[in-house]
Backbone as XML, in Angstrom:
<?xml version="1.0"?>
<chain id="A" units="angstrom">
  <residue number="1" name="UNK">
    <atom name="N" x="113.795" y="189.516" z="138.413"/>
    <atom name="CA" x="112.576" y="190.258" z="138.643"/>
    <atom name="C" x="112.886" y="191.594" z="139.322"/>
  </residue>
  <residue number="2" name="UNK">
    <atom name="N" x="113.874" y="191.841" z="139.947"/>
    <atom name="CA" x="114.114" y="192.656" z="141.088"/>
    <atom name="C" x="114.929" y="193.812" z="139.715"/>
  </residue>
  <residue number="3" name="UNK">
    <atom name="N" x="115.819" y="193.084" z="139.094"/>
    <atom name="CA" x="116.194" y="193.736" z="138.075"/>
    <atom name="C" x="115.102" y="194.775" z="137.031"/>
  </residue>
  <residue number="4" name="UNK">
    <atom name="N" x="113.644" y="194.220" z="137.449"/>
    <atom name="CA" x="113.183" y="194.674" z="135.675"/>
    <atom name="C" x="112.306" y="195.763" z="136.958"/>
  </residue>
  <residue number="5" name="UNK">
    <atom name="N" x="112.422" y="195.422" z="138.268"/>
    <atom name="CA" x="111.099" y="196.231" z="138.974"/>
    <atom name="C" x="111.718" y="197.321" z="139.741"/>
  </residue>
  <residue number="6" name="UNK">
    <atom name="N" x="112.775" y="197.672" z="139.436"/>
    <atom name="CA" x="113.978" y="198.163" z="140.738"/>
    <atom name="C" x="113.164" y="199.513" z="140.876"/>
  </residue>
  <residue number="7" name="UNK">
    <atom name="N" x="113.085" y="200.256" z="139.861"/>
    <atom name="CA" x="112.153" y="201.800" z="139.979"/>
    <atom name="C" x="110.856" y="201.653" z="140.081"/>
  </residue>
  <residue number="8" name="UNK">
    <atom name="N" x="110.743" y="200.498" z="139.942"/>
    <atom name="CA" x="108.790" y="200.913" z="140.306"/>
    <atom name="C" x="108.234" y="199.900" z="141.940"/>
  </residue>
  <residue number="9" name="UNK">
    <atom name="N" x="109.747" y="199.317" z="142.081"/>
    <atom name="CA" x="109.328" y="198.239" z="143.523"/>
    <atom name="C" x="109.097" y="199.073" z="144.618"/>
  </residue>
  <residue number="10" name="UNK">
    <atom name="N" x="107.538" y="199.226" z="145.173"/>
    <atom name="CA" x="107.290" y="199.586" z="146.611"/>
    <atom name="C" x="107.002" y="198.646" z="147.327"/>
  </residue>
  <residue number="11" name="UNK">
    <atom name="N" x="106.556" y="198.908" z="148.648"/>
    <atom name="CA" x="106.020" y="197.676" z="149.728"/>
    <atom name="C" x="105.456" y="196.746" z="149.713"/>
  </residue>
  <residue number="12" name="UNK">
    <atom name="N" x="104.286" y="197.525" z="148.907"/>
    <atom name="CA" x="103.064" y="196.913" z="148.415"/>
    <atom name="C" x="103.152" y="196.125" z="147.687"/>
  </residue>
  <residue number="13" name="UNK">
    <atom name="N" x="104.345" y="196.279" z="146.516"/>
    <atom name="CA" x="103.587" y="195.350" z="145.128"/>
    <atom name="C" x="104.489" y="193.964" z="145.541"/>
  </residue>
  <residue number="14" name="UNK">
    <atom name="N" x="105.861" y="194.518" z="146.474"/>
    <atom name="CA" x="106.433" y="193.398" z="147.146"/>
    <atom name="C" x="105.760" y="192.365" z="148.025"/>
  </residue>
  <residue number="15" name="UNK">
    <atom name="N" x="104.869" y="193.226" z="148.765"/>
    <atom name="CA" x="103.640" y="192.343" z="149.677"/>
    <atom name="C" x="102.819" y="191.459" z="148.697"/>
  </residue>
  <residue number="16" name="UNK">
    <atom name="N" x="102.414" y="192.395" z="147.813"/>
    <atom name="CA" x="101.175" y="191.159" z="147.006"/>
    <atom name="C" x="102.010" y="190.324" z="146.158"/>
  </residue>
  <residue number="17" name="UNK">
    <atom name="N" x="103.388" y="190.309" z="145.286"/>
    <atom name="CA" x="104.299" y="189.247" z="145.101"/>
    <atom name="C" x="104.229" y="188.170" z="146.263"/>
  </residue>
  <residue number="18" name="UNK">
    <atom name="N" x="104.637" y="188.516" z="147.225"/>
    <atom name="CA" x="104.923" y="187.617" z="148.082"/>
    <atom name="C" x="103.500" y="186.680" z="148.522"/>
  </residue>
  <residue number="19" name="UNK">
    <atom name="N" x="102.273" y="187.261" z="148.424"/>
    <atom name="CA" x="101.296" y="186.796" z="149.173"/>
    <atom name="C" x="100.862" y="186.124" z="147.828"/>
  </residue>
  <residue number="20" name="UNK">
    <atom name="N" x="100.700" y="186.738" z="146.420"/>
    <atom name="CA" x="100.577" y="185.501" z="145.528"/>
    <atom name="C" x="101.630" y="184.236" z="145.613"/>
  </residue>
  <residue number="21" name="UNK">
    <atom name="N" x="102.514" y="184.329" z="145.413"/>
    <atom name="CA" x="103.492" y="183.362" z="145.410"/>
    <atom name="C" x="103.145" y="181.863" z="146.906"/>
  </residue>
  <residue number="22" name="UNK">
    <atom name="N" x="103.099" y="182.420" z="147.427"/>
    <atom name="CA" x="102.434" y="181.938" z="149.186"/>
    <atom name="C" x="101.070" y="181.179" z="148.466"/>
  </residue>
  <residue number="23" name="UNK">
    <atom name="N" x="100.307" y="181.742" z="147.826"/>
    <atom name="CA" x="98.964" y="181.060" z="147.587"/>
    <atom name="C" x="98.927" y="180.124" z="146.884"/>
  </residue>
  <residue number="24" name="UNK">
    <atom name="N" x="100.093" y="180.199" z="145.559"/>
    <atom name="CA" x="99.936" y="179.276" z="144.671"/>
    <atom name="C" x="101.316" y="178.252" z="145.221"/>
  </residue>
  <residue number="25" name="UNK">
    <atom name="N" x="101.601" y="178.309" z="146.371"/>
    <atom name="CA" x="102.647" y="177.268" z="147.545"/>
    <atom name="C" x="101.207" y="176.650" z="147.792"/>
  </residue>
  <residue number="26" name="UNK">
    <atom name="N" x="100.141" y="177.298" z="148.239"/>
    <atom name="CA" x="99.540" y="176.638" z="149.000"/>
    <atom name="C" x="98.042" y="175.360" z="148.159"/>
  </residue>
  <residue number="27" name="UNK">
    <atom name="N" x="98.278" y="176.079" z="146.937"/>
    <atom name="CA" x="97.296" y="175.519" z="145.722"/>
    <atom name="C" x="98.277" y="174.086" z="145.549"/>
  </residue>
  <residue number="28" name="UNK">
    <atom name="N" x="99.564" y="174.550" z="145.432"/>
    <atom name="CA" x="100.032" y="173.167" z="144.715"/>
    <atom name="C" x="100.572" y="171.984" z="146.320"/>
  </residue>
  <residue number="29" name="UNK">
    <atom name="N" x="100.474" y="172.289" z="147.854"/>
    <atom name="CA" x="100.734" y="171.642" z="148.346"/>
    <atom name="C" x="99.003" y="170.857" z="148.462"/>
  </residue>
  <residue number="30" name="UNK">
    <atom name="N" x="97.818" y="171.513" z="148.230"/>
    <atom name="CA" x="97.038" y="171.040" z="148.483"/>
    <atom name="C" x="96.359" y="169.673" z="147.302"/>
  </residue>
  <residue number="31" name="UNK">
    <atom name="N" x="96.822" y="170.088" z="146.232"/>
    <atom name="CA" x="97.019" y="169.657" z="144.983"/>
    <atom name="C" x="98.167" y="168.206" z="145.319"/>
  </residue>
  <residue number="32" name="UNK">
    <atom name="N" x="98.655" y="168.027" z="146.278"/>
    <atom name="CA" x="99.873" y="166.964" z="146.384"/>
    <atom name="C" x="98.880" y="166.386" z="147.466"/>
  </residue>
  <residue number="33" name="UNK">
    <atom name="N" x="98.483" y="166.647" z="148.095"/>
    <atom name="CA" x="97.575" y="166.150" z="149.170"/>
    <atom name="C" x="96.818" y="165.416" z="148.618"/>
  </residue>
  <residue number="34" name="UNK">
    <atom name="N" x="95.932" y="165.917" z="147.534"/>
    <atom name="CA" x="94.453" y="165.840" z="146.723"/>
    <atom name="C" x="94.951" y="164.068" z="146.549"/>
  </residue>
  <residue number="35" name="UNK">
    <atom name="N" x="95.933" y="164.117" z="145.545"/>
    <atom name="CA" x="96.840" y="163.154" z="144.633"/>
    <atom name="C" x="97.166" y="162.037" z="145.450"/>
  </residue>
  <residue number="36" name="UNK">
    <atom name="N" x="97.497" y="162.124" z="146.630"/>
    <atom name="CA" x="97.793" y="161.276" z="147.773"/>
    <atom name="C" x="96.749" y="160.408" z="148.401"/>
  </residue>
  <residue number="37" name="UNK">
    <atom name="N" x="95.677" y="161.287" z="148.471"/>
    <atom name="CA" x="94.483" y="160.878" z="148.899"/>
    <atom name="C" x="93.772" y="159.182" z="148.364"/>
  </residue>
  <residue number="38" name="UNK">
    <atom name="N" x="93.855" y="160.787" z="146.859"/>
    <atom name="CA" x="92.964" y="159.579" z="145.876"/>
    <atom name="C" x="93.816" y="158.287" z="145.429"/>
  </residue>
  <residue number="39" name="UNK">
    <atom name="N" x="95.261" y="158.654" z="146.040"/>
    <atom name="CA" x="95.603" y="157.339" z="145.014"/>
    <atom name="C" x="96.101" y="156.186" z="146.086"/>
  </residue>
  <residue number="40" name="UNK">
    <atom name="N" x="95.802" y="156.686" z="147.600"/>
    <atom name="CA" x="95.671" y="155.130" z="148.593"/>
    <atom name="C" x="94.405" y="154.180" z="148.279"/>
  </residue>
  <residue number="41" name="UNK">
    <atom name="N" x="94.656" y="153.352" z="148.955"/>
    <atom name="CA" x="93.521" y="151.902" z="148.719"/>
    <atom name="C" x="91.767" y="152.320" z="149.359"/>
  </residue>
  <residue number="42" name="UNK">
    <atom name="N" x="92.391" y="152.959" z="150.407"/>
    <atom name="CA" x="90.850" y="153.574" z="150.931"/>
    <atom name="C" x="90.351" y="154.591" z="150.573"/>
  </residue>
  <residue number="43" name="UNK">
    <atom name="N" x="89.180" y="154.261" z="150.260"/>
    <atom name="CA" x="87.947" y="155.047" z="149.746"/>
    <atom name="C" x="86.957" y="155.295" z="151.149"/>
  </residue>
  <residue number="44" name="UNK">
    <atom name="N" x="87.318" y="156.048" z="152.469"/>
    <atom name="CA" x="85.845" y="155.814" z="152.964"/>
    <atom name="C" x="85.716" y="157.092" z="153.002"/>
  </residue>
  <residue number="45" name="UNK">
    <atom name="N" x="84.687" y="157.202" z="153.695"/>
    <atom name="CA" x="83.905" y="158.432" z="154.034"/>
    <atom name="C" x="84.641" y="159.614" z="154.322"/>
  </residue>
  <residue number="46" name="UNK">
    <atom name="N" x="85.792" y="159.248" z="155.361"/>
    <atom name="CA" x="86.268" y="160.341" z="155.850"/>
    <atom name="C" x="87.293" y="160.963" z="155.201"/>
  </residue>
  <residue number="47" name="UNK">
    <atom name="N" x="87.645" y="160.086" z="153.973"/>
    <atom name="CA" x="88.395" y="160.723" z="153.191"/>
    <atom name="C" x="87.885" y="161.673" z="151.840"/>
  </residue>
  <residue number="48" name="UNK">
    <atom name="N" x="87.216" y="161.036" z="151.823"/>
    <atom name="CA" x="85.846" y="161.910" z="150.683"/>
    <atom name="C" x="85.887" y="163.599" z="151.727"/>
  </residue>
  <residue number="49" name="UNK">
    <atom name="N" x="84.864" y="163.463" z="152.443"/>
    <atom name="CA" x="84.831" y="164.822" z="153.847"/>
    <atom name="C" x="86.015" y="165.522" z="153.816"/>
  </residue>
  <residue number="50" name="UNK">
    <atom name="N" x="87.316" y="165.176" z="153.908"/>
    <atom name="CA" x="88.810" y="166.074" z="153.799"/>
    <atom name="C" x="88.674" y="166.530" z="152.376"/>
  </residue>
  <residue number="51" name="UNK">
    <atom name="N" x="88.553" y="165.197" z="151.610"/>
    <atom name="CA" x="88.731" y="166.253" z="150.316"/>
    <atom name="C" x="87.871" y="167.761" z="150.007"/>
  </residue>
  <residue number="52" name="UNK">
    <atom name="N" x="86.760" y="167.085" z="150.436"/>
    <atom name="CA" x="85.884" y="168.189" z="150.498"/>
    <atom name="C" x="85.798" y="169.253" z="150.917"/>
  </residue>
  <residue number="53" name="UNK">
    <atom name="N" x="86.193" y="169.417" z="152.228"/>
    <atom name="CA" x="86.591" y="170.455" z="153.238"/>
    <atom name="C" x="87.684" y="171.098" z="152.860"/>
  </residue>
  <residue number="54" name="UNK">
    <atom name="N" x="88.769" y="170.653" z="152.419"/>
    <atom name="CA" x="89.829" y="171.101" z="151.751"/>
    <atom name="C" x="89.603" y="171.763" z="150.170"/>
  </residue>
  <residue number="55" name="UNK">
    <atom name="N" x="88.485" y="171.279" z="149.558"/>
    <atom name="CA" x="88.164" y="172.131" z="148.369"/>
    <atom name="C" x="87.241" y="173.270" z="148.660"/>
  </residue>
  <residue number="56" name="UNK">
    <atom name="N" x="86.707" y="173.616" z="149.461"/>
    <atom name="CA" x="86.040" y="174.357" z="150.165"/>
    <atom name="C" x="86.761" y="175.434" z="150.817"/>
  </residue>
  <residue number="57" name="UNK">
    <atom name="N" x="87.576" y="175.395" z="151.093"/>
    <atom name="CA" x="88.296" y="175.596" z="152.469"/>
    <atom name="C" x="89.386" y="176.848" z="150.808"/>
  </residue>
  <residue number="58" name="UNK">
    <atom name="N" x="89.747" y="176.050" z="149.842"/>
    <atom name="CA" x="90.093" y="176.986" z="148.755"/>
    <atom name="C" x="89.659" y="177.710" z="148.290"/>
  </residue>
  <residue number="59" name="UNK">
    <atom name="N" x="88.455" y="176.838" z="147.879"/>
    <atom name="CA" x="87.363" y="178.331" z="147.108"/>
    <atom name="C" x="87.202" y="179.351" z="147.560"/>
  </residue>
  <residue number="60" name="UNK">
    <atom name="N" x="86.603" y="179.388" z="148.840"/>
    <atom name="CA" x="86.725" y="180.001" z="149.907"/>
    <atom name="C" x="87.424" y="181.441" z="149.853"/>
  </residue>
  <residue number="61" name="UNK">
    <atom name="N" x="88.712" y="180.975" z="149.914"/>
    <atom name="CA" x="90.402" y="181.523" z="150.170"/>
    <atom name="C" x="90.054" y="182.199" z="149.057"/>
  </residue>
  <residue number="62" name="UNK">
    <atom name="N" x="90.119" y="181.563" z="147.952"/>
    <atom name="CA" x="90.172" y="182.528" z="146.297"/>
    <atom name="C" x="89.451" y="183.156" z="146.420"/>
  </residue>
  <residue number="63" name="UNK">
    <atom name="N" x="87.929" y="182.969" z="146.639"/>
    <atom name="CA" x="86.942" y="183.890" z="146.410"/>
    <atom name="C" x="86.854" y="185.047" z="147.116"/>
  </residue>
  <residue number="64" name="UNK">
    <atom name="N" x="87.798" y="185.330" z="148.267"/>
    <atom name="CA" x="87.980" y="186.114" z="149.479"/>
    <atom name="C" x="88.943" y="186.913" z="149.008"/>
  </residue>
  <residue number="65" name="UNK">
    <atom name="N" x="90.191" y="186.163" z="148.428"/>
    <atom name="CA" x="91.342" y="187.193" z="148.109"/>
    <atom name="C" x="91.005" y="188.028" z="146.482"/>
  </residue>
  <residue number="66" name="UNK">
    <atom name="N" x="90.121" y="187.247" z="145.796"/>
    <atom name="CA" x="89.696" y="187.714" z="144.448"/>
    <atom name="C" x="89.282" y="188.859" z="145.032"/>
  </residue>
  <residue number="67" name="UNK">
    <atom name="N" x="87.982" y="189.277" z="145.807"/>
    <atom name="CA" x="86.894" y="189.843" z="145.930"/>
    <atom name="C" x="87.614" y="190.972" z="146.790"/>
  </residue>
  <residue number="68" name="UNK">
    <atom name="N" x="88.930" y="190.807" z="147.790"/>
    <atom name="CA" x="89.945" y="191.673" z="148.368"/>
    <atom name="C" x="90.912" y="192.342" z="146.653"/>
  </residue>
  <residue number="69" name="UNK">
    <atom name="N" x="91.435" y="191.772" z="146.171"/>
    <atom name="CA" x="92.022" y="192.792" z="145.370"/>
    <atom name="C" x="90.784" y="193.470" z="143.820"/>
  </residue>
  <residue number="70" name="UNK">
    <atom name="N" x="89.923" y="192.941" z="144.025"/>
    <atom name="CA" x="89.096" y="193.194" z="142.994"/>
    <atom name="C" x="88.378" y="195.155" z="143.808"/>
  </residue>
  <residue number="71" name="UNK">
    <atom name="N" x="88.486" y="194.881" z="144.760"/>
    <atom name="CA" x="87.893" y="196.416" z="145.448"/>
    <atom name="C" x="89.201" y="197.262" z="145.592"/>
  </residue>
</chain>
């Protein structure tokens, strides 16, 4: 990558590489979580509420960083 970007790599596009890369770390650790959840024996309440909060807690994130590089 560093090879194909060498003349056009500034700070910036290194920053938002890095901060995508970081997000979709953080999509797929939450995504391993999700998977973990659902696939123990308990079903109660408070595990329903994490999931929830935790899908929330993404949208959130996306809809924030969308709505940051979209301006």
């Amino acid at each position: 990558m560093l090879i194909v970007l060498r003349n056009s790599l500034d700070i910036y596009k290194l920053i938002t590489i890095v901060f995508i890369l970081c997000v979709w770390m953080l999509h797929w650790l939450a995504s391993k979580r999700i998977k973990g959840l659902i696939g123990e024996e308990s079903r109660s309440l408070m595990n329903h509420a994490r999931l929830v909060v935790l899908f929330m807690l993404i949208i959130t994130f996306d809809g924030a960083v969308s709505y940051v590089f979209a301006l």
